[in-house]
N, C-alpha and C positions, 0 to 999 in steps of 0.2 A: 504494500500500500504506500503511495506516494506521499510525502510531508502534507502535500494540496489538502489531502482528504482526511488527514487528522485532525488541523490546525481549524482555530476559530476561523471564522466567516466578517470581518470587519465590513462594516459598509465604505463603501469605495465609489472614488469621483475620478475618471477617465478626463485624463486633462490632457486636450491637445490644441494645438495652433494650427492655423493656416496661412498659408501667403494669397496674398493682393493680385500676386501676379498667376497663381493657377487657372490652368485652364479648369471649363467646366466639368469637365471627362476626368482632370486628379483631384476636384472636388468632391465628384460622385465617389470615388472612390477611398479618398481619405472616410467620408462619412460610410461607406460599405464597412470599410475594414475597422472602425470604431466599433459601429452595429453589431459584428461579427465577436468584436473584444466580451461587448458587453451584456453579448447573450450567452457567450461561455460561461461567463461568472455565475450569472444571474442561475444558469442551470448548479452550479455547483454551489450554491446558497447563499452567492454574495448580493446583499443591497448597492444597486448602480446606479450614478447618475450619472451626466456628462456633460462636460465644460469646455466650449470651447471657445478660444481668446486669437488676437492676431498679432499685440505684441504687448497692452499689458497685460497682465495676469490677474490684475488684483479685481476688478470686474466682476471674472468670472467667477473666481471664489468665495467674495463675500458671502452670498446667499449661506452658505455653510459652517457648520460647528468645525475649528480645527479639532475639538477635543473628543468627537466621534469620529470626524471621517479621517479615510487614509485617501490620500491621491495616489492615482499610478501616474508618474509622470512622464507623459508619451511626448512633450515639447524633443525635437530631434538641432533644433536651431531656429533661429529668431530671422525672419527675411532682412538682409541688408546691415546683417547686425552680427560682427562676429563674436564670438563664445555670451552668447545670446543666451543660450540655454543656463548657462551660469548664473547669469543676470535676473534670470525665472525664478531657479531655486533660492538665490538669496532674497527674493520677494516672497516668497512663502514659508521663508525660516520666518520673516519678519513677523508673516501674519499669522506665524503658532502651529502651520502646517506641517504634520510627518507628509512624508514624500518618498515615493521609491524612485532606486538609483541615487547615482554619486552626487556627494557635494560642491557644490561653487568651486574649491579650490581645486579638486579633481579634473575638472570641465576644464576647467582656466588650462592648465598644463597641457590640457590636449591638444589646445589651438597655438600652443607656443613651441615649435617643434623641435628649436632652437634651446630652447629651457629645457625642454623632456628630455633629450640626448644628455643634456649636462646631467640631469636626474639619473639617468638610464650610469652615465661612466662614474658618477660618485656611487651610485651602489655596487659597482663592478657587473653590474649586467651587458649583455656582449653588446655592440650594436656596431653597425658600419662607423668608420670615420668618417664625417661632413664638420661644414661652416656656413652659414649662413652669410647673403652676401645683402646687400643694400646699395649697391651699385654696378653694374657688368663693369666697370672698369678694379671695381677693387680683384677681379678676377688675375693674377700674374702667379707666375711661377715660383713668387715667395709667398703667398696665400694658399697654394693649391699643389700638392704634392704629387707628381708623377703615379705612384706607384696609387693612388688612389681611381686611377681609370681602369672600367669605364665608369663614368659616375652618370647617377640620374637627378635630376633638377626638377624639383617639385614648387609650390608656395608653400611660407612660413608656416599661415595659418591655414586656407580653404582645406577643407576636407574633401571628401566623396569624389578624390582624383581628378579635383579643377585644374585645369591646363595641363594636364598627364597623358601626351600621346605615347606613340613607337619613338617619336624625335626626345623624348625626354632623360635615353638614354644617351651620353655622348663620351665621347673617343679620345679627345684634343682640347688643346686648354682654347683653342678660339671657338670650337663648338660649345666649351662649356661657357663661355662668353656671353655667346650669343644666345645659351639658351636661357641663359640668367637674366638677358636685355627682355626676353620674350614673356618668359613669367612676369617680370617687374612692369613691364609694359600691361599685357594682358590682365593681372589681375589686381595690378597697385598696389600689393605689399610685397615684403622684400622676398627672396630666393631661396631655399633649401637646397644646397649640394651636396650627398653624400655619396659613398662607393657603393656601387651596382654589385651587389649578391649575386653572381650568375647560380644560378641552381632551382631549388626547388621553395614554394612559398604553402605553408599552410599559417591555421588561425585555429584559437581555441579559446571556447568560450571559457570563463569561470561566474560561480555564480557564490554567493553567502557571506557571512562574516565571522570574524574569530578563526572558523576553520573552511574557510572557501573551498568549494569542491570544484573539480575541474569535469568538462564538459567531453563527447568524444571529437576528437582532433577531425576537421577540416581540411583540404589540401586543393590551389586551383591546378585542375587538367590543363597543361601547355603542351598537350602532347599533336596537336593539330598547329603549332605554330612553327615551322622552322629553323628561324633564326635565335639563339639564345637572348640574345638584347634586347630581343621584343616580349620575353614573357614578363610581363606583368599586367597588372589589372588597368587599362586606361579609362578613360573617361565614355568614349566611344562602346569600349565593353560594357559599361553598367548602365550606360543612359541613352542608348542611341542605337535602337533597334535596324533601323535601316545599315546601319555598318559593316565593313566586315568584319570589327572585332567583334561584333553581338554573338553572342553563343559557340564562340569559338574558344570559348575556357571554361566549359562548366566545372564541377566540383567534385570532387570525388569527397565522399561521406564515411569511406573506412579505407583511410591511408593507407599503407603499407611501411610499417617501420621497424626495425629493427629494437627490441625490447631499450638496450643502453640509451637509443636517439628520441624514443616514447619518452624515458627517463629525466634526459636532460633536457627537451621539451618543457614539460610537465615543470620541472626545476625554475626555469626563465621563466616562467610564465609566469607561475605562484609567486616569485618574486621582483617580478612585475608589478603584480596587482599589488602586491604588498607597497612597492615603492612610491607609486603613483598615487595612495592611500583611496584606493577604489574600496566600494562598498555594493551589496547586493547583487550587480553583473557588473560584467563588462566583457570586452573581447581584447587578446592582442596576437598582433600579425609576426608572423616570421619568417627570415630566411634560411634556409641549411644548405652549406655549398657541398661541391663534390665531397671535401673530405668529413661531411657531417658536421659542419660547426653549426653552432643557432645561433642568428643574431636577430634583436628586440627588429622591428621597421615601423612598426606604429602600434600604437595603445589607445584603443579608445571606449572610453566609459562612458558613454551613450551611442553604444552599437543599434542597429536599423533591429528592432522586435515585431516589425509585421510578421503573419501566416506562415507567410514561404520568406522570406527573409532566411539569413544563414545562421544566427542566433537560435531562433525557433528552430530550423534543420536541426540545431545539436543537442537541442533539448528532447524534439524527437526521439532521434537515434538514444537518447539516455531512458525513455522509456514514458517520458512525460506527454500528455494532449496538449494544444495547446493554451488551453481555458487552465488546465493544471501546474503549466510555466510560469501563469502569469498568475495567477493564485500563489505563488509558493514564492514568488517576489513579493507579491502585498505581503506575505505571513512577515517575508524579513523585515522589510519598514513596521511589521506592527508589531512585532519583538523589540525591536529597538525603540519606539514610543514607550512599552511598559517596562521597561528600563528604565528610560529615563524619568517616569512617573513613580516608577520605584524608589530611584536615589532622591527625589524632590520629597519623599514621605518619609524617608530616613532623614535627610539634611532640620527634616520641618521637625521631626519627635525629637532629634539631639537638641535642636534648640530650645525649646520645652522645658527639654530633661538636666540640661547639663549645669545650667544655673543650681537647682535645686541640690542634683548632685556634690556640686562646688561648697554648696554651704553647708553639706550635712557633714561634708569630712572635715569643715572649719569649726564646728562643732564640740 
């Protein structure tokens, strides 16, 4: 029997945003797959309501008690607004709100990928060598170390592989140049250049707290791509069906690894989440080259938890529905509430008590 179906049934508010700029067709659709959230629950005993806001928060929550309800907080990012979703949760700390998923500071670190690296080498977890640039010209041969090609150029902040083609990976310090001028151009903040992992890339979910359990390991299919430089996930593959990256890297759901390389997986990962100070989920990405090494390539504590999303995939394959995944994240925000309602009734009886105490031993 899964945690889902032991654990109390808190009532619960589906909090999700939308952008201004949707069309009507991922309108229809965001409200599908809310509907879809919130009739899982409802079947497995949870009181649901639903809230939905476009950038502020506080609106939609008013109507409700923080000290009954739990939110799942579905906000993924804020239109036009980066580490948005950060800026969310610290508005519903304000307003006495428990919340599932990670904290403000969590979030924050995710969009700075320049900080997270620095995170990632003071814990000694593995990760490519990169620097971040803030101008193509700071690119030269005393910034940028030979032995680090081929290297791939991302942005600092945008997520969900903005500006990440096949060109993203490059060769030559004036390819790396130029692709730094491209990013900074294209998406106005500054450049991520790190060494290109040639190998193999999986992700794995973790999920709880105190003892976070890990999820079963994900890995993307580059077996339809030819050239090694080109496997990675671009932008094209995840968002642009007409492509020809579209469905030429699906996913393989039970890797193939060798017991020590599951091992030392499994190892980065947990402390990952640890370092990052994730809570409830999250996901992080990796690379393993030829001779087996794992390096971190991105962390993020607000991975995509729609249906078919790759999250929900690994919940799956662990034995969970998915009304029962997302049940057993409310349980952890609702352990953590009576927690902290628990230490607020100890702190309130010692205060009570300890005067009296004090004077009986003065006595």
């Amino acid at each position: 029997m899964t945690m889902a179906r032991v654990r109390a049934r808190p009532p619960v508010i589906i909090l999700y945003n939308v952008y201004q700029s949707w069309s009507p067709e991922d309108r229809a659709e965001s409200e599908r797959l809310t509907q879809f959230m919130a009739e899982g629950l409802r079947a497995l005993g949870h009181r649901v309501a639903v809230a939905e806001f476009w950038k502020d928060v506080r609106p939609a929550l008013q109507p409700f008690d923080p000290d009954e309800w739990i939110v799942f907080n579905w906000c993924e990012g804020v239109e036009d607004e980066i580490g948005g979703d950060a800026r969310v949760c610290a508005e519903m700390e304000a307003m006495g709100f428990t919340y599932t998923g990670n904290p403000p500071h969590a979030l924050r670190l995710s969009v700075q990928k320049g900080r997270a690296k620095q995170v990632l080498q003071r814990w000694g977890i593995p990760t490519a060598p990169g620097r971040e640039f803030q101008h193509p010209d700071q690119v030269t041969e005393q910034t940028w170390d030979e032995a680090n090609f081929p290297a791939i150029v991302k942005p600092v902040s945008a997520h969900c592989s903005v500006a990440v083609t096949r060109e993203a990976v490059v060769c030559d310090l004036a390819s790396l140049r130029e692709r730094v001028a491209y990013v900074i151009e294209t998406v106005k903040e500054p450049a991520l250049a790190e060494k290109f992992i040639v190998g193999r890339e999986i992700n794995i979910g973790i999920w709880g707290n105190g003892r976070p359990r890990l999820l079963p390991l994900r890995e993307i299919d580059f077996s339809q791509i030819a050239n090694p430089l080109h496997h990675l996930l671009t932008w094209d593959s995840k968002w642009v069906p007409t492509s020809p990256d579209w469905n030429s890297m699906p996913v393989i759901t039970a890797p193939k690894v060798s017991e020590a390389l599951r091992a030392r997986i499994e190892h980065v990962a947990l402390a990952t989440y640890r370092a990052f100070g994730c809570r409830d989920y999250a996901r992080v990405d990796l690379r393993i080259d030829e001779a087996e090494r794992v390096y971190v390539v991105d962390v993020n504590p607000n991975p995509d938890i729609c249906p078919d999303g790759g999250f929900a995939g690994a919940c799956y394959a662990a034995g969970y529905t998915y009304a029962e995944a997302i049940s057993n994240i409310i349980s952890m925000a609702l352990a953590r509430r009576n927690r902290r309602r628990a230490l607020r009734s100890t702190l309130a009886r010692l205060r009570r008590t300890t005067p009296a105490i004090a004077l009986a031993a003065l006595s």
